[in-house]
TIVO-2410 file (N, C-alpha, C; in nm, 3 decimals):
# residues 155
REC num residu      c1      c2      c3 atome chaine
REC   1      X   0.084  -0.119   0.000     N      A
REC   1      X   0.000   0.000   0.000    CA      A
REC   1      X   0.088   0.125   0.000     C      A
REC   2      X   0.202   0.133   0.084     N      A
REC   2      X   0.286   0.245   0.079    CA      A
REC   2      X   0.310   0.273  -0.046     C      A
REC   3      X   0.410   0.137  -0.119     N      A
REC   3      X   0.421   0.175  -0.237    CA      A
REC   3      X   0.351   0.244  -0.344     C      A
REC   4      X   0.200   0.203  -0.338     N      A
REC   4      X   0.108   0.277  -0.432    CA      A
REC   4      X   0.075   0.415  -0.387     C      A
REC   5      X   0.072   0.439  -0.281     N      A
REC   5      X   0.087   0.563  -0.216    CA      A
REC   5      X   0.170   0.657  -0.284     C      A
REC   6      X   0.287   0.593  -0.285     N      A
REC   6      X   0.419   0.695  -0.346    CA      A
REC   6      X   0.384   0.720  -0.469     C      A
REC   7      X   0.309   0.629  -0.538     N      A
REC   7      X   0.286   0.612  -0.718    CA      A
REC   7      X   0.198   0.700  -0.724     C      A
REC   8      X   0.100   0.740  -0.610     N      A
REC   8      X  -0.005   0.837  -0.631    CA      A
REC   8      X   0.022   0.966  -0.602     C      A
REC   9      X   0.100   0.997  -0.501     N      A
REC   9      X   0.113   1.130  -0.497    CA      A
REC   9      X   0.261   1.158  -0.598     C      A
REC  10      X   0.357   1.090  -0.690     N      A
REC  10      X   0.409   1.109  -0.804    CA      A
REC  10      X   0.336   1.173  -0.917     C      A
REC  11      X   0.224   1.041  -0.954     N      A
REC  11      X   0.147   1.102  -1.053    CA      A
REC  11      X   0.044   1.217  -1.041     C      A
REC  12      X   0.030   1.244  -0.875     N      A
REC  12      X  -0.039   1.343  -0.867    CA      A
REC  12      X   0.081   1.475  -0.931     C      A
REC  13      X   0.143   1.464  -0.893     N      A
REC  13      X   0.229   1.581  -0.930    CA      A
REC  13      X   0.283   1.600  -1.031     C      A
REC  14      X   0.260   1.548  -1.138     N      A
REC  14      X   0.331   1.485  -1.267    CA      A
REC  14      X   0.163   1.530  -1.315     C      A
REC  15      X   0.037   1.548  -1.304     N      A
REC  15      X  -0.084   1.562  -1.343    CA      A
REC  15      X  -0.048   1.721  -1.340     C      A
REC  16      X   0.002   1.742  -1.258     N      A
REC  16      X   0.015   1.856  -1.183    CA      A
REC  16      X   0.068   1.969  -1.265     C      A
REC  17      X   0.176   1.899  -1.271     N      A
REC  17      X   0.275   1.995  -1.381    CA      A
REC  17      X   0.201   2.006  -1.542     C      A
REC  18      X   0.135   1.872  -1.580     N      A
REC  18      X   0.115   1.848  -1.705    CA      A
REC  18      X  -0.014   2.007  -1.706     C      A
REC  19      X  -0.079   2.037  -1.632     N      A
REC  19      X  -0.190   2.103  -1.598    CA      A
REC  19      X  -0.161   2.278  -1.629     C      A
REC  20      X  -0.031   2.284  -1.536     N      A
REC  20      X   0.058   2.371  -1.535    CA      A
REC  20      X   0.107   2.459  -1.719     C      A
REC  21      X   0.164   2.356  -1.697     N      A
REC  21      X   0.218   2.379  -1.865    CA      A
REC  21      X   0.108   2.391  -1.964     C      A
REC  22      X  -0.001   2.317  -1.998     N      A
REC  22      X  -0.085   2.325  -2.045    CA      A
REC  22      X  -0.141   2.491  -2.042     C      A
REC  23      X  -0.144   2.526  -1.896     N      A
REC  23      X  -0.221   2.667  -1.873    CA      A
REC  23      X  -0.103   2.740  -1.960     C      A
REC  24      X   0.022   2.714  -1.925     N      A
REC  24      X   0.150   2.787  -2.001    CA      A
REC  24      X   0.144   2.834  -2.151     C      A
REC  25      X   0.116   2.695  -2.203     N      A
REC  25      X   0.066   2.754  -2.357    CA      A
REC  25      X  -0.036   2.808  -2.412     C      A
REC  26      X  -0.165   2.749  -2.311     N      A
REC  26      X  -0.219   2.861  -2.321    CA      A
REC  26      X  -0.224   2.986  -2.356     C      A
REC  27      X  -0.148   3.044  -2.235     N      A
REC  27      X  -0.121   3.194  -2.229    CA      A
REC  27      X  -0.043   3.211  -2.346     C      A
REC  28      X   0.053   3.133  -2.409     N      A
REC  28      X   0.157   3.119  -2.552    CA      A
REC  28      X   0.065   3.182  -2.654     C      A
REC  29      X  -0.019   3.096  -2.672     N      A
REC  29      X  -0.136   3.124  -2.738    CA      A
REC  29      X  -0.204   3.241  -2.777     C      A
REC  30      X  -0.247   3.345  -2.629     N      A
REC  30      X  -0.285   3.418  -2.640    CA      A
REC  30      X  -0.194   3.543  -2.690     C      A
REC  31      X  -0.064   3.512  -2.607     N      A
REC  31      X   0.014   3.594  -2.637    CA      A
REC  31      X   0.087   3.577  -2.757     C      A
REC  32      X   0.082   3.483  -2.850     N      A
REC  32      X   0.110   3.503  -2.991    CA      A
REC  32      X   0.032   3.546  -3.051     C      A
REC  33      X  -0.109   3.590  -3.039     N      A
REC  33      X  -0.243   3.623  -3.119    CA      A
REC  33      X  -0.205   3.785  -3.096     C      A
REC  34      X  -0.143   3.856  -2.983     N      A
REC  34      X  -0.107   3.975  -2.933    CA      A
REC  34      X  -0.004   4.041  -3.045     C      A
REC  35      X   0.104   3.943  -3.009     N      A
REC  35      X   0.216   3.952  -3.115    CA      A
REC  35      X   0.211   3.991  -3.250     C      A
REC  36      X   0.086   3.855  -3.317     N      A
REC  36      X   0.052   3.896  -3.493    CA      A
REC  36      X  -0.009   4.016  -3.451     C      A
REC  37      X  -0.107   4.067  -3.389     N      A
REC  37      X  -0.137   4.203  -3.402    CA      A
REC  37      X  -0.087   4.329  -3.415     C      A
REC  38      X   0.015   4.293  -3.320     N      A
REC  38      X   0.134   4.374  -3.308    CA      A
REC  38      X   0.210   4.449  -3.412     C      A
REC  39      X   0.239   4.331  -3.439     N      A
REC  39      X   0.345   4.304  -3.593    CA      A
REC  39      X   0.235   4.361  -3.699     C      A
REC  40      X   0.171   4.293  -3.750     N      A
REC  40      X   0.028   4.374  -3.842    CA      A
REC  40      X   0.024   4.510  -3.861     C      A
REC  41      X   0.051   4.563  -3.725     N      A
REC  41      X   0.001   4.720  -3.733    CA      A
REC  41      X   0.116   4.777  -3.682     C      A
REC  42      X   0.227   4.751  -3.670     N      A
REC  42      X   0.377   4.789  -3.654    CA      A
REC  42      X   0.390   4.851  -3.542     C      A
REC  43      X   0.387   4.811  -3.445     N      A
REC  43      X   0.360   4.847  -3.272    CA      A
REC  43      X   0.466   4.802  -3.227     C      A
REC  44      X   0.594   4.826  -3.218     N      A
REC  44      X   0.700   4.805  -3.189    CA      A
REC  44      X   0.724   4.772  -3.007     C      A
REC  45      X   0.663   4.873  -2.928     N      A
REC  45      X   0.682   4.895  -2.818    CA      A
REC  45      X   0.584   4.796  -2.752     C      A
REC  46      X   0.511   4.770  -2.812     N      A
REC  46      X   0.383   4.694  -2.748    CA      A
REC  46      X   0.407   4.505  -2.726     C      A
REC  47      X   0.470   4.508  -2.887     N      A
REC  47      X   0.570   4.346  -2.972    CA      A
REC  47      X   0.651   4.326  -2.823     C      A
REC  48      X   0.771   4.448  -2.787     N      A
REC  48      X   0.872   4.431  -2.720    CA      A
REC  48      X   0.803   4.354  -2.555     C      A
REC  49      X   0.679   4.417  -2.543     N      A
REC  49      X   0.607   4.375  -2.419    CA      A
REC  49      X   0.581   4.252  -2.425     C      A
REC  50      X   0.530   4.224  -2.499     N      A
REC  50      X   0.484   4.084  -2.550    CA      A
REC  50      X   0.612   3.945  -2.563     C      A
REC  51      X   0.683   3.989  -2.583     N      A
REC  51      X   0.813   3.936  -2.640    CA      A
REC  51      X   0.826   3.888  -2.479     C      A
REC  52      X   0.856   3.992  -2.407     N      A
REC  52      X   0.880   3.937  -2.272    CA      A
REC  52      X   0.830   3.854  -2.170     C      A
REC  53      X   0.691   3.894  -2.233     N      A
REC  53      X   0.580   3.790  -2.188    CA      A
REC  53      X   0.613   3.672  -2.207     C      A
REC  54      X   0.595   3.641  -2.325     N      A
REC  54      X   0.633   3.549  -2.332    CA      A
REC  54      X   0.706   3.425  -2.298     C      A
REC  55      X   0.878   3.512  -2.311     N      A
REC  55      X   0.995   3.453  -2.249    CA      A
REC  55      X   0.949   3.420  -2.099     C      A
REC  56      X   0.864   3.454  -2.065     N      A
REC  56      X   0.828   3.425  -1.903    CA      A
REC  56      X   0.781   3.328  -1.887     C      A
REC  57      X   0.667   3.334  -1.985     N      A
REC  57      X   0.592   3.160  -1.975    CA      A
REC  57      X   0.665   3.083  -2.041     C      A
REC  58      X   0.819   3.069  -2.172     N      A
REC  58      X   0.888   2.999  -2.158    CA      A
REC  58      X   0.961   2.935  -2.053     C      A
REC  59      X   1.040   3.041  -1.984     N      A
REC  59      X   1.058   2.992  -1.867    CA      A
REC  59      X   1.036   2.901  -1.773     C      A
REC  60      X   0.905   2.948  -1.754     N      A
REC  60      X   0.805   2.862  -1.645    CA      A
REC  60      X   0.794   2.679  -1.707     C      A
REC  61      X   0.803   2.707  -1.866     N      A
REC  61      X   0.738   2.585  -1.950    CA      A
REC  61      X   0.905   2.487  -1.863     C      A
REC  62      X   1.041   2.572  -1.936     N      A
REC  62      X   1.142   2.471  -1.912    CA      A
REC  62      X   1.146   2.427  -1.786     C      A
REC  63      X   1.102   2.498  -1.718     N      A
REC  63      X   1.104   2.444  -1.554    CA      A
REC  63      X   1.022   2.310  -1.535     C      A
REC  64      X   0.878   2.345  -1.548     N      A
REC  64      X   0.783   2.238  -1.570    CA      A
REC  64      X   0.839   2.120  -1.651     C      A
REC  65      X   0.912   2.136  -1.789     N      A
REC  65      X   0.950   2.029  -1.845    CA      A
REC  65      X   1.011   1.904  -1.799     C      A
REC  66      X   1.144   1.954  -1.709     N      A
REC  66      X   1.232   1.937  -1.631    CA      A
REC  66      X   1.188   1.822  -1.531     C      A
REC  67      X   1.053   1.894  -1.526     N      A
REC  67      X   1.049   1.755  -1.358    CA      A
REC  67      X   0.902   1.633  -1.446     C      A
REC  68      X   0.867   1.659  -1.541     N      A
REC  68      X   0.801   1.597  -1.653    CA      A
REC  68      X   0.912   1.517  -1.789     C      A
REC  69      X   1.013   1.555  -1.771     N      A
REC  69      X   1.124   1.477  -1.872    CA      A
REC  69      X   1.100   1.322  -1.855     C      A
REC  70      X   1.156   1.341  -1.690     N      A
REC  70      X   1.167   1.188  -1.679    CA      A
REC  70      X   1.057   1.115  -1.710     C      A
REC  71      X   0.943   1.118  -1.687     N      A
REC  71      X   0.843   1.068  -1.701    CA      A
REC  71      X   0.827   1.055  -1.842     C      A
REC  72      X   0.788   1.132  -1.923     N      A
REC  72      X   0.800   1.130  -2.045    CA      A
REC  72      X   0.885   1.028  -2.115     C      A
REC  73      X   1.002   0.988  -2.105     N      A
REC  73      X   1.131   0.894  -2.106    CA      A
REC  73      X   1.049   0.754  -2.096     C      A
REC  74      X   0.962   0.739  -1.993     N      A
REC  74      X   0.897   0.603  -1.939    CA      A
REC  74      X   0.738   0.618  -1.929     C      A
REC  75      X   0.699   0.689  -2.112     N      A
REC  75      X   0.571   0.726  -2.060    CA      A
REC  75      X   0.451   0.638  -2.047     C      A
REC  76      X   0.468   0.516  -2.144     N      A
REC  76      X   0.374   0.395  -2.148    CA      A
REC  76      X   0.411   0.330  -2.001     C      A
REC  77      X   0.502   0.309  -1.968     N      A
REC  77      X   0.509   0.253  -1.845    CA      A
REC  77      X   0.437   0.342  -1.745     C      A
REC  78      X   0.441   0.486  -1.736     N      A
REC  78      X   0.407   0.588  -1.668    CA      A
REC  78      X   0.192   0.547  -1.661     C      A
REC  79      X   0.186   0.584  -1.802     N      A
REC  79      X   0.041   0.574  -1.819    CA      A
REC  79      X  -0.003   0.409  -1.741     C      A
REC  80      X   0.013   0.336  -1.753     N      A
REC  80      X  -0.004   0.157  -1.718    CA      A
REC  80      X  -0.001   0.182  -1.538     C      A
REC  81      X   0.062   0.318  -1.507     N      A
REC  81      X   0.072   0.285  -1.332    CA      A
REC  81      X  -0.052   0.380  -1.331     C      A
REC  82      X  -0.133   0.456  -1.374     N      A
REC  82      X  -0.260   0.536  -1.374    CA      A
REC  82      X  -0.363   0.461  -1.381     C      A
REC  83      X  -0.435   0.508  -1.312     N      A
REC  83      X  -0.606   0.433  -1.316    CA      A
REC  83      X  -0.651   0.513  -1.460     C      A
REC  84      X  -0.740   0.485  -1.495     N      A
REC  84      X  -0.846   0.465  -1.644    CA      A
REC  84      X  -0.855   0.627  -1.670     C      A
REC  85      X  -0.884   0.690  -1.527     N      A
REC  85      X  -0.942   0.814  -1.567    CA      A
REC  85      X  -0.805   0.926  -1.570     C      A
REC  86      X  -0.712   0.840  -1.490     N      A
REC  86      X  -0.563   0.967  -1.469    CA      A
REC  86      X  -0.534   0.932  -1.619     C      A
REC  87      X  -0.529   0.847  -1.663     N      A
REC  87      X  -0.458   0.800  -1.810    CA      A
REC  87      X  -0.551   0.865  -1.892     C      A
REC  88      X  -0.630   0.894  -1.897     N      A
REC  88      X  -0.748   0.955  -2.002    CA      A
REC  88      X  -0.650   1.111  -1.976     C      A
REC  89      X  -0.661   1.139  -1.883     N      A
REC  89      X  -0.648   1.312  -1.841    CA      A
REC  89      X  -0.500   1.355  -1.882     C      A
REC  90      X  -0.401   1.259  -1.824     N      A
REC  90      X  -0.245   1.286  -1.905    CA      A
REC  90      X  -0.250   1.298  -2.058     C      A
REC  91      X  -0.350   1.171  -2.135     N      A
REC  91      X  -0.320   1.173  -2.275    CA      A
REC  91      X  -0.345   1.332  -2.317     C      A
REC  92      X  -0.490   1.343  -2.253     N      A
REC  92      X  -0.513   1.493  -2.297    CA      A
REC  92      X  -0.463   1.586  -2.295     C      A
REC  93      X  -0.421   1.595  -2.166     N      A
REC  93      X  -0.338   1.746  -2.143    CA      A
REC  93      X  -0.225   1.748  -2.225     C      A
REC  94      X  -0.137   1.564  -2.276     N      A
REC  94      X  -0.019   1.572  -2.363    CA      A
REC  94      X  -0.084   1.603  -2.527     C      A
REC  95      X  -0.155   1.555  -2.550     N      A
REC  95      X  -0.251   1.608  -2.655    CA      A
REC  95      X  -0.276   1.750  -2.665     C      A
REC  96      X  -0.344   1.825  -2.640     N      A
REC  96      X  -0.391   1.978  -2.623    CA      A
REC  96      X  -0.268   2.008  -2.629     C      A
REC  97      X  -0.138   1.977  -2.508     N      A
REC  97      X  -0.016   2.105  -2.535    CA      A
REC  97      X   0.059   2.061  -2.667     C      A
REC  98      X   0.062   1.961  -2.698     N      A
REC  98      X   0.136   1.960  -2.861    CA      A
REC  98      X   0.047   2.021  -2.961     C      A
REC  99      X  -0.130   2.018  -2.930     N      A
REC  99      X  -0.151   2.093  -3.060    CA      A
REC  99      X  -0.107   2.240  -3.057     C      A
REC 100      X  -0.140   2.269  -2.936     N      A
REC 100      X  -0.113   2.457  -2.919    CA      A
REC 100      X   0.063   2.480  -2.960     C      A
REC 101      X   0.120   2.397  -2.921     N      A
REC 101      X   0.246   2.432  -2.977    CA      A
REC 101      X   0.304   2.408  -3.128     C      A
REC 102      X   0.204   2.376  -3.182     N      A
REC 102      X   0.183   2.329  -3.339    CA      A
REC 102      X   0.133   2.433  -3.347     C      A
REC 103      X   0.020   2.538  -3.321     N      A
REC 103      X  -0.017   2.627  -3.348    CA      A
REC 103      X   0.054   2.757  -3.370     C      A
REC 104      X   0.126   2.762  -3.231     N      A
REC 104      X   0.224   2.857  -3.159    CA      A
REC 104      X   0.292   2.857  -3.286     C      A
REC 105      X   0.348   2.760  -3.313     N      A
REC 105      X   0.502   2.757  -3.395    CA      A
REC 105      X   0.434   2.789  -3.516     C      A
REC 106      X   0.343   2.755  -3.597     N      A
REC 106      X   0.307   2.796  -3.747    CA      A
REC 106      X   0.304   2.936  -3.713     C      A
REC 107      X   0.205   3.011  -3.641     N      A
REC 107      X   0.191   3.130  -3.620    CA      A
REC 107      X   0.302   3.213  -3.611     C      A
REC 108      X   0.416   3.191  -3.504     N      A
REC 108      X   0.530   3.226  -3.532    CA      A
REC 108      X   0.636   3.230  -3.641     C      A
REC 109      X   0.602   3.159  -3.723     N      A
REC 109      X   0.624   3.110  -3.852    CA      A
REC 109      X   0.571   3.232  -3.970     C      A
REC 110      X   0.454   3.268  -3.931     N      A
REC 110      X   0.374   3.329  -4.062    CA      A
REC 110      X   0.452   3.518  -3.998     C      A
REC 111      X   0.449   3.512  -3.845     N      A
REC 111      X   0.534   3.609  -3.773    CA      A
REC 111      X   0.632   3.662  -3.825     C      A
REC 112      X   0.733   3.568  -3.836     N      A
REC 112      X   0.819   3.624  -3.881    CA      A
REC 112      X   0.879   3.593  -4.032     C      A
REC 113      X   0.772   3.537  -4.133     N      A
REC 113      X   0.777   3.595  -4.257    CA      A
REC 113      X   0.741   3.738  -4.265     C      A
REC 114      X   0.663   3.777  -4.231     N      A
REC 114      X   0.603   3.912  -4.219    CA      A
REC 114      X   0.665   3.983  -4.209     C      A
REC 115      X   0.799   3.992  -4.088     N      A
REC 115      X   0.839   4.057  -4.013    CA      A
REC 115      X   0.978   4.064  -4.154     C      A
REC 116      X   1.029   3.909  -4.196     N      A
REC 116      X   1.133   3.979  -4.326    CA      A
REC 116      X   1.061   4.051  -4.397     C      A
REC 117      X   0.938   4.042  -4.462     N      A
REC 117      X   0.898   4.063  -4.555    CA      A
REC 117      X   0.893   4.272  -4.561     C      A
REC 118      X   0.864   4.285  -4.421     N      A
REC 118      X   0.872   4.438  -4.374    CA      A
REC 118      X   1.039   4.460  -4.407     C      A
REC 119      X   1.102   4.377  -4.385     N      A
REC 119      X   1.260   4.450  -4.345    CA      A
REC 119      X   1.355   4.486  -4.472     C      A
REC 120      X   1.303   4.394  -4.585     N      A
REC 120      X   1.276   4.356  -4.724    CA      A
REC 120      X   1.256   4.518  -4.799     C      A
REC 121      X   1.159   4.491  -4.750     N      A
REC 121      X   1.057   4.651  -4.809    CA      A
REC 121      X   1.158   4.819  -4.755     C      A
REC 122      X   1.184   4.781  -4.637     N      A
REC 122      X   1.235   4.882  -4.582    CA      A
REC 122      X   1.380   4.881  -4.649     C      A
REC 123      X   1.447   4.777  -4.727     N      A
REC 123      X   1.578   4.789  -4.730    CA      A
REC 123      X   1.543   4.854  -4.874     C      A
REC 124      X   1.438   4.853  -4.948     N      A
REC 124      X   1.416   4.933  -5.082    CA      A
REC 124      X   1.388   5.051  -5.065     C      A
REC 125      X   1.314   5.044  -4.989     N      A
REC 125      X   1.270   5.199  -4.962    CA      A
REC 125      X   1.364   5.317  -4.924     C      A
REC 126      X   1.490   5.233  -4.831     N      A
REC 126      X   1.614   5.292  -4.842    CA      A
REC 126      X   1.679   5.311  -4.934     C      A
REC 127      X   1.752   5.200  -5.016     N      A
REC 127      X   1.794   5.232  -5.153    CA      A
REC 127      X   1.721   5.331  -5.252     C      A
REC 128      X   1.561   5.327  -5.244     N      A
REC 128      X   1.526   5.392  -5.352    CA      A
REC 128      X   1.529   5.556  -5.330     C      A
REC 129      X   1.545   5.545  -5.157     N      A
REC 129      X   1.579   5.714  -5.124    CA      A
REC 129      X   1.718   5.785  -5.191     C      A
REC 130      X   1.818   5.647  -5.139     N      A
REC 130      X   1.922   5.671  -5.144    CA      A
REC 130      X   1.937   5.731  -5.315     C      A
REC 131      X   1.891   5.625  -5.402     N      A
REC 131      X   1.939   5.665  -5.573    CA      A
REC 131      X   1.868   5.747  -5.563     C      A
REC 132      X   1.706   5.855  -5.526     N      A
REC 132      X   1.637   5.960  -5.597    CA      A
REC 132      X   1.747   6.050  -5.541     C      A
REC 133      X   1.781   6.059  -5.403     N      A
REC 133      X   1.883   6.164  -5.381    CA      A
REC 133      X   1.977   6.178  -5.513     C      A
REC 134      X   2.063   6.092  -5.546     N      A
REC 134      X   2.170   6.071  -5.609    CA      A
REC 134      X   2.152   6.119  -5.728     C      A
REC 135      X   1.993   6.094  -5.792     N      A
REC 135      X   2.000   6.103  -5.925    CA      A
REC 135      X   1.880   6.258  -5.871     C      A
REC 136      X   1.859   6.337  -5.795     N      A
REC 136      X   1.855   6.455  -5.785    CA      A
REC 136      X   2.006   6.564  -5.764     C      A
REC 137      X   2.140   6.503  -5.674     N      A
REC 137      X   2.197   6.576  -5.750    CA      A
REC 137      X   2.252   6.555  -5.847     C      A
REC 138      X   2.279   6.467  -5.935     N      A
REC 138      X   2.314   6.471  -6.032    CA      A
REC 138      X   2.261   6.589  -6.144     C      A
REC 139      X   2.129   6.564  -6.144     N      A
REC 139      X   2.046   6.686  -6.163    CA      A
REC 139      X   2.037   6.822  -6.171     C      A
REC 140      X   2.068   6.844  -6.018     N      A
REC 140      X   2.085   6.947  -6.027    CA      A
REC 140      X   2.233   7.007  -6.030     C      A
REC 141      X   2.318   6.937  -6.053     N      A
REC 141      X   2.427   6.975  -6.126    CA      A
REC 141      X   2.435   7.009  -6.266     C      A
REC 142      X   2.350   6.907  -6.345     N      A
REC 142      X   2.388   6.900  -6.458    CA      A
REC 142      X   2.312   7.033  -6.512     C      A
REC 143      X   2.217   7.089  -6.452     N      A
REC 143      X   2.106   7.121  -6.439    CA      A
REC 143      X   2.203   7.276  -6.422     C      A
REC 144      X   2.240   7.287  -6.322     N      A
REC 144      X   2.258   7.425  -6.301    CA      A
REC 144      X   2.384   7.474  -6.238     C      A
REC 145      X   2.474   7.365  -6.286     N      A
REC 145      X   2.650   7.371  -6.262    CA      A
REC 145      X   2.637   7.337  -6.120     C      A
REC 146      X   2.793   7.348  -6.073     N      A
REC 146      X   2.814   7.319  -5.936    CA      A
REC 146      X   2.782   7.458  -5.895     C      A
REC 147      X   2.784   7.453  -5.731     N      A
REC 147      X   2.749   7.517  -5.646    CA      A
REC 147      X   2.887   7.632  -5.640     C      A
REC 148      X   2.782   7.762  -5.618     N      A
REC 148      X   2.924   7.852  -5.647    CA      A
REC 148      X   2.997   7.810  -5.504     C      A
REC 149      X   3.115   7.896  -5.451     N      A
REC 149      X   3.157   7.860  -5.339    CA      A
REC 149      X   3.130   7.934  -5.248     C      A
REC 150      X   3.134   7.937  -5.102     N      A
REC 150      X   3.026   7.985  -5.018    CA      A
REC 150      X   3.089   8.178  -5.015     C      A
REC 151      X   3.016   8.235  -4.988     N      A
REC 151      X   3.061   8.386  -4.995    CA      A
REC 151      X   3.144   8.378  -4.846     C      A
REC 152      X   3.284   8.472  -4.865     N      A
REC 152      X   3.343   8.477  -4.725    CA      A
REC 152      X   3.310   8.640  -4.718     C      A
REC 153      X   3.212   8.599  -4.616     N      A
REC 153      X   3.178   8.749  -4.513    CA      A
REC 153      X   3.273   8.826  -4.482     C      A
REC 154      X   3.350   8.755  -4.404     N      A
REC 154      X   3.422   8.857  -4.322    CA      A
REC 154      X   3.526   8.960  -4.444     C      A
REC 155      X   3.534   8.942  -4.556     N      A
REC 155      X   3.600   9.036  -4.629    CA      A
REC 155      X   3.528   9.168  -4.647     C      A
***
């Protein structure tokens, strides 16, 4: 009986974490939906908030991972020491957080195409400043000679 004891308050805590993390991506979730908005409407300061957010509930995730590794390692054996309904509830919660992180990651994905696709644009928009300058003075050289030289006042 001890022994199963120990097996129960393990997997209680191993439910525990799985629960945890789950809420984690969650919030991933939300806070990548923040992010594309962000990015969308070029909110730089708002992205940077978000960004951090984030890294927080990463954080929290590697921590959680950490004491869920091992288990994971021995997870059919893991599930086989669960009664019917803990084994129903692990599959799920391992279910749900791989889809959201399938989600997470495409989204992040379409993120930061976007995000070249802006940087792209901006590197033309530079160049194309850069040559109208160039081919304005050219212009106005050709246009109306060089520039006399500056008048010295003090004479």
């Amino acid at each position: 009986i001890r022994q199963q004891e120990m097996f129960s308050m393990a997997d209680d805590s191993i439910l525990a974490a799985l629960h945890q993390q789950l809420a984690c991506y969650r919030r991933l979730g939300k806070l990548a939906q923040q992010q594309h908005d962000h990015i969308q409407n070029c909110r730089t300061e708002e992205l940077l908030g978000v960004l951090a957010q984030r890294q927080q509930s990463l954080d929290e995730i590697v921590d959680l991972e950490q004491s869920i590794a091992p288990v994971k390692k021995r997870w059919s054996v893991y599930l086989g020491e669960l009664s019917d309904e803990q084994r129903i509830q692990a599959e799920s919660l391992l279910d749900e957080t791989r889809r959201l992180l399938e989600e997470i990651t495409a989204a992040d994905k379409q993120d930061a195409l976007a995000l070249q696709q802006r940087k792209v644009n901006l590197g033309r928009e530079i160049n194309h400043t850069k040559t109208a300058r160039t081919l304005n003075r050219s212009y106005a050289s050709a246009a109306y000679g060089k520039r006399p030289a500056a008048l010295d006042v003090q004479r």
